[in-house]
C-alpha positions as CSV (number, residue, x, y, z in Angstrom):
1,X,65.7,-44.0,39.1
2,X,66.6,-43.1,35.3
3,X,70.1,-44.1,34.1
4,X,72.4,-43.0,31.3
5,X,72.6,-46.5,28.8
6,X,74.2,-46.6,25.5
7,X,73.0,-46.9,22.0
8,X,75.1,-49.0,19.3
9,X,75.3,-47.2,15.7
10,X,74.0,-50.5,14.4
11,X,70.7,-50.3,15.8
12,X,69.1,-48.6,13.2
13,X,69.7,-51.4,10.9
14,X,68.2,-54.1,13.2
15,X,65.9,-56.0,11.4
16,X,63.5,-56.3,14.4
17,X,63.4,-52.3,14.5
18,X,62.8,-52.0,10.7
19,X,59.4,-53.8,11.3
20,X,57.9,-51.7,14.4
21,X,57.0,-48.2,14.0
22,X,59.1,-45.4,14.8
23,X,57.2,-44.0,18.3
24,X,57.6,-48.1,19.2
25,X,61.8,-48.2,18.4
26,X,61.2,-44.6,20.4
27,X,59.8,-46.2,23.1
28,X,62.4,-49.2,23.3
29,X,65.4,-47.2,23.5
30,X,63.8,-44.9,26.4
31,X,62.4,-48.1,28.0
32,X,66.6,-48.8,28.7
33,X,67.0,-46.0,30.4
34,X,64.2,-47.0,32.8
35,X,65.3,-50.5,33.1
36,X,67.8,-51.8,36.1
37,X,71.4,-53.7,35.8
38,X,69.4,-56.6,35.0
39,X,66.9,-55.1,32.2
40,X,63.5,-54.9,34.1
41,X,61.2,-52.2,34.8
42,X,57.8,-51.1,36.3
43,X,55.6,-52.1,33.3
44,X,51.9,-50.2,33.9
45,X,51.3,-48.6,31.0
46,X,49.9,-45.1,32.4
47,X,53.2,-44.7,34.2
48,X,55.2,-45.4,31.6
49,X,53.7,-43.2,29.4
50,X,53.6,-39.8,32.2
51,X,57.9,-41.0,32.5
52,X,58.4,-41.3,28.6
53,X,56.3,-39.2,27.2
54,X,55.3,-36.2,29.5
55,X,54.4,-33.4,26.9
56,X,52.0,-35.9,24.3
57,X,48.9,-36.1,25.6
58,X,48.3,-38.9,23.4
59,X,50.8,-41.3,24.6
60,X,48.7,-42.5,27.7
61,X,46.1,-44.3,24.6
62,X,49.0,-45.2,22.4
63,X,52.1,-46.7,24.5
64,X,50.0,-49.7,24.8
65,X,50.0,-50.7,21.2
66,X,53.9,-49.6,20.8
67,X,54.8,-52.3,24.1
68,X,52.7,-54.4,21.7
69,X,55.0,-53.8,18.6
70,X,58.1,-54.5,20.5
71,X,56.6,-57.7,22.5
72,X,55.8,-58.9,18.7
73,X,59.3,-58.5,17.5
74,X,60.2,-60.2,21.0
75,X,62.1,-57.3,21.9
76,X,60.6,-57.0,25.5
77,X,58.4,-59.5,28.0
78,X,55.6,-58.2,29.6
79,X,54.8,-60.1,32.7
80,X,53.0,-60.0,36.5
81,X,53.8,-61.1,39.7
82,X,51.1,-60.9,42.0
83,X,49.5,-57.1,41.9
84,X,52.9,-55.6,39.9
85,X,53.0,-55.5,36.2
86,X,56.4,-55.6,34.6
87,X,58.9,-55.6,31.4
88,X,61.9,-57.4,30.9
89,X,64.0,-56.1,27.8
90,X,65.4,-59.6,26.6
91,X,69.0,-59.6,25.6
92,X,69.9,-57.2,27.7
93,X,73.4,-57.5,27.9
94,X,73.7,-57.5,24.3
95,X,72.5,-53.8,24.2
96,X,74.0,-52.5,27.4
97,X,77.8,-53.1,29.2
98,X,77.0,-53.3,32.8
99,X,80.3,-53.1,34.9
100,X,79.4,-53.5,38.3
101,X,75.4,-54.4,38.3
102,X,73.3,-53.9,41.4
103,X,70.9,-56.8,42.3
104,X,67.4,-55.9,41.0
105,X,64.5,-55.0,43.2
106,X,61.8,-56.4,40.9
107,X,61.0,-59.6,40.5
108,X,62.2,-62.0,37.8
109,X,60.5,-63.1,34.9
110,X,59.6,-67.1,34.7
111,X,57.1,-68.7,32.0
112,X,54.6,-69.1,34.6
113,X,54.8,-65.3,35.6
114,X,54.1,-64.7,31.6
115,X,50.9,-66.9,31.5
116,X,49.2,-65.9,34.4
117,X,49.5,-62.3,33.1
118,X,48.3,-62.9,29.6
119,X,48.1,-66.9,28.3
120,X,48.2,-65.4,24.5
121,X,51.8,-64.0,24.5
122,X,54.8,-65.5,23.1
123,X,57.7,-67.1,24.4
124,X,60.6,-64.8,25.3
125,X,63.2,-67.2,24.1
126,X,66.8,-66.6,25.0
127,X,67.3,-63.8,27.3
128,X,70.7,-63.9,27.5
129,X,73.7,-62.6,24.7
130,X,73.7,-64.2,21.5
131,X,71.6,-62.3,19.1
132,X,72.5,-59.8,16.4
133,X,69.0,-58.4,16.1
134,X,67.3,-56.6,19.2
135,X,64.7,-59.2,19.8
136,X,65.5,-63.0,21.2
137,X,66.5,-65.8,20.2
138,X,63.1,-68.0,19.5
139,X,63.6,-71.8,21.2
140,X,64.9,-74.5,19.1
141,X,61.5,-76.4,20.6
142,X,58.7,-73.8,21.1
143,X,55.9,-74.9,23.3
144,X,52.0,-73.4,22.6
145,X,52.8,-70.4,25.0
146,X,55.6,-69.5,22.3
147,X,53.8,-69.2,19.8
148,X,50.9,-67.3,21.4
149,X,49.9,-63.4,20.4
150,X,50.8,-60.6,22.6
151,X,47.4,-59.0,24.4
152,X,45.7,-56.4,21.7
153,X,46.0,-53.0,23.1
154,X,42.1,-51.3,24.3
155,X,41.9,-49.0,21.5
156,X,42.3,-51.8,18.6
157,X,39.8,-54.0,20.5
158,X,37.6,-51.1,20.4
159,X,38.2,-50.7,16.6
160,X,37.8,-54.2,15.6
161,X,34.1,-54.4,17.6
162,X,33.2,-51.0,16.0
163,X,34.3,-52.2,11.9
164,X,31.2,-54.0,10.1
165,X,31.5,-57.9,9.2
166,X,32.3,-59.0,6.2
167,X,32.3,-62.5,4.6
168,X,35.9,-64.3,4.5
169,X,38.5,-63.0,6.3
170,X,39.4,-59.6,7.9
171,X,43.1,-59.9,8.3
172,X,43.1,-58.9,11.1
173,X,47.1,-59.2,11.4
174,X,48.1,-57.4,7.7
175,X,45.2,-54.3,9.3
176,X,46.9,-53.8,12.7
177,X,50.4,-53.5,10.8
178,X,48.5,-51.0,8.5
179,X,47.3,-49.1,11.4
180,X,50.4,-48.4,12.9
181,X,51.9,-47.4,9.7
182,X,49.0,-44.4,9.8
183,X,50.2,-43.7,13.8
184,X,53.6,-42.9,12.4
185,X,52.2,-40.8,10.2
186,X,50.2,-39.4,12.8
187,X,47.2,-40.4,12.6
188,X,46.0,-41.8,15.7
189,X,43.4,-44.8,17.1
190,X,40.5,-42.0,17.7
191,X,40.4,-41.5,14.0
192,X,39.9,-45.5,13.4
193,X,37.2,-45.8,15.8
194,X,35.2,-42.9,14.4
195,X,35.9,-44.1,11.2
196,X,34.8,-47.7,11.4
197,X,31.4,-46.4,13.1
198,X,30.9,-43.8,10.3
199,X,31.4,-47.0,7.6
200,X,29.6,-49.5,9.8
201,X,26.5,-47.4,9.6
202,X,26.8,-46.7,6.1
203,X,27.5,-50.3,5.1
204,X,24.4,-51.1,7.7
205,X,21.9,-48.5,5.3
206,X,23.1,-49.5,2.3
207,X,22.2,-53.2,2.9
208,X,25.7,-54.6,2.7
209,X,26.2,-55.7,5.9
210,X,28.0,-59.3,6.0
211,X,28.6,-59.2,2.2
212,X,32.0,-59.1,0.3
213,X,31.5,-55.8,-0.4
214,X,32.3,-54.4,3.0
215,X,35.9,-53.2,2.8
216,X,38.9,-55.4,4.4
217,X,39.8,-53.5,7.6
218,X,43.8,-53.2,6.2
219,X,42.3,-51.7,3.0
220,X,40.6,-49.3,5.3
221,X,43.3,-48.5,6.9
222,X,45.6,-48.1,4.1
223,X,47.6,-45.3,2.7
224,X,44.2,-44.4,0.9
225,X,42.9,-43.7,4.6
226,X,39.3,-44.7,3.7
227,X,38.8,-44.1,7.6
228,X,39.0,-40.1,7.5
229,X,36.1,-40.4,4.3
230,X,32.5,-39.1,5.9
231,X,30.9,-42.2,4.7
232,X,27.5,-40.7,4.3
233,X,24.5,-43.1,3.3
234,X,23.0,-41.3,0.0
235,X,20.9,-43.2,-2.0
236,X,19.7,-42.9,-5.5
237,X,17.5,-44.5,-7.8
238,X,18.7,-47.1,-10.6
239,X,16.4,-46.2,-13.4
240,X,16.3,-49.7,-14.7
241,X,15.7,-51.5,-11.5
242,X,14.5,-48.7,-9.3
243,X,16.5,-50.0,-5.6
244,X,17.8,-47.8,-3.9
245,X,22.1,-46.9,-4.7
246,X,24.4,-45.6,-2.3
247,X,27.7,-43.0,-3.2
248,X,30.6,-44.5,-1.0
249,X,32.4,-41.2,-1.2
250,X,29.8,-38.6,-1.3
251,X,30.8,-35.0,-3.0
């Protein structure tokens, strides 16, 4: 059952929300209203999105990658407990003022709860009050489960098998920030796919697979957004060499 929480004026200026994208600080604040007296929730994805979201049809392929954003910024836990997925929205009690809470139904969130579900994510760190910023405290002695990464929604899995190899390093990390900077402009993931199959079989005609000449995925994905381009292999003939040219950006 929805309930009626309370937003503070200062959570605008929380650092943690100043580093996820809008539809994700969207997403957190309506994720309260969900949650019980103790800050958990039903956590499927699907459901989430048809509660949330009901008139954007796109939310179903997006909410993923904003639960992402906030599990990041350690604003919410994701975790499972035998067939049930589920969220708990850490320091709770620092965003809401519970007077009489009613025991939750769902079941709590432990570190071994958290690994079984996904051994990649990050420690939730303090759950309790204490912090200034929406996200948790971080331990004083993290173990390897705190630092872990937060599962990579379907869609940017889908993106990073589509995008051509290059030699050195994608960054990975600085293009997923990139791409969520497009969502909020709304762009969405649909574009990025298309996108990095149009360039993979350009760069694949032009000969450059695997070379340093293949675009960094966060440069393709930038505020140029080489991703909407056609990317249309044209050659042409180099007069003094005669091998074959291509036109990354045909007319």
């Amino acid at each position: 059952m929805a309930r009626i929480r309370s937003i503070k004026p200062e959570f605008p200026h929380s650092e943690s929300m100043g580093r996820v994208s809008r539809d994700a600080r969207l997403t957190f604040i309506q994720l309260w209203t969900l949650a019980d007296d103790s800050g958990r929730l039903r956590g499927n994805s699907r459901m989430l999105a048809s509660l949330l979201f009901p008139y954007d049809d796109d939310a179903p392929g997006l909410i993923s990658g904003w639960l992402a954003e906030l599990e990041d910024e350690r604003c919410i836990i994701r975790y499972q407990v035998d067939d049930g997925s589920y969220i708990q929205i850490c320091n709770w009690l620092t965003h809401q003022k519970i007077d009489k809470p009613s025991k939750s139904k769902i079941p709590e969130f432990d570190e071994s709860s958290r690994i079984l579900a996904n051994p990649r994510e990050r420690s939730s760190g303090d759950l309790r009050i204490g912090s200034k910023d929406q996200g948790s405290i971080p331990s004083a002695s993290p173990t390897p489960a705190a630092k872990a990464k937060p599962p990579e929604p379907e869609w940017w899995l889908e993106f990073k098998s589509a995008y051509p190899e290059r030699t050195g390093d994608q960054g990975w990390r600085k293009a997923q920030r990139a791409a969520h900077a497009r969502i909020s402009e709304g762009h969405t993931p649909t574009e990025f796919i298309d996108g990095a199959k149009r360039y993979a079989a350009f760069v694949a005609a032009s000969g450059k697979s695997g070379t340093e000449f293949v675009k960094q995925a966060a440069t393709f994905l930038g505020p140029e957004k080489p991703f909407l381009e056609p990317w249309r292999y044209s050659p042409r003939v180099n007069d003094s060499r005669g091998a074959p040219q291509a036109r990354e950006f045909p007319a």
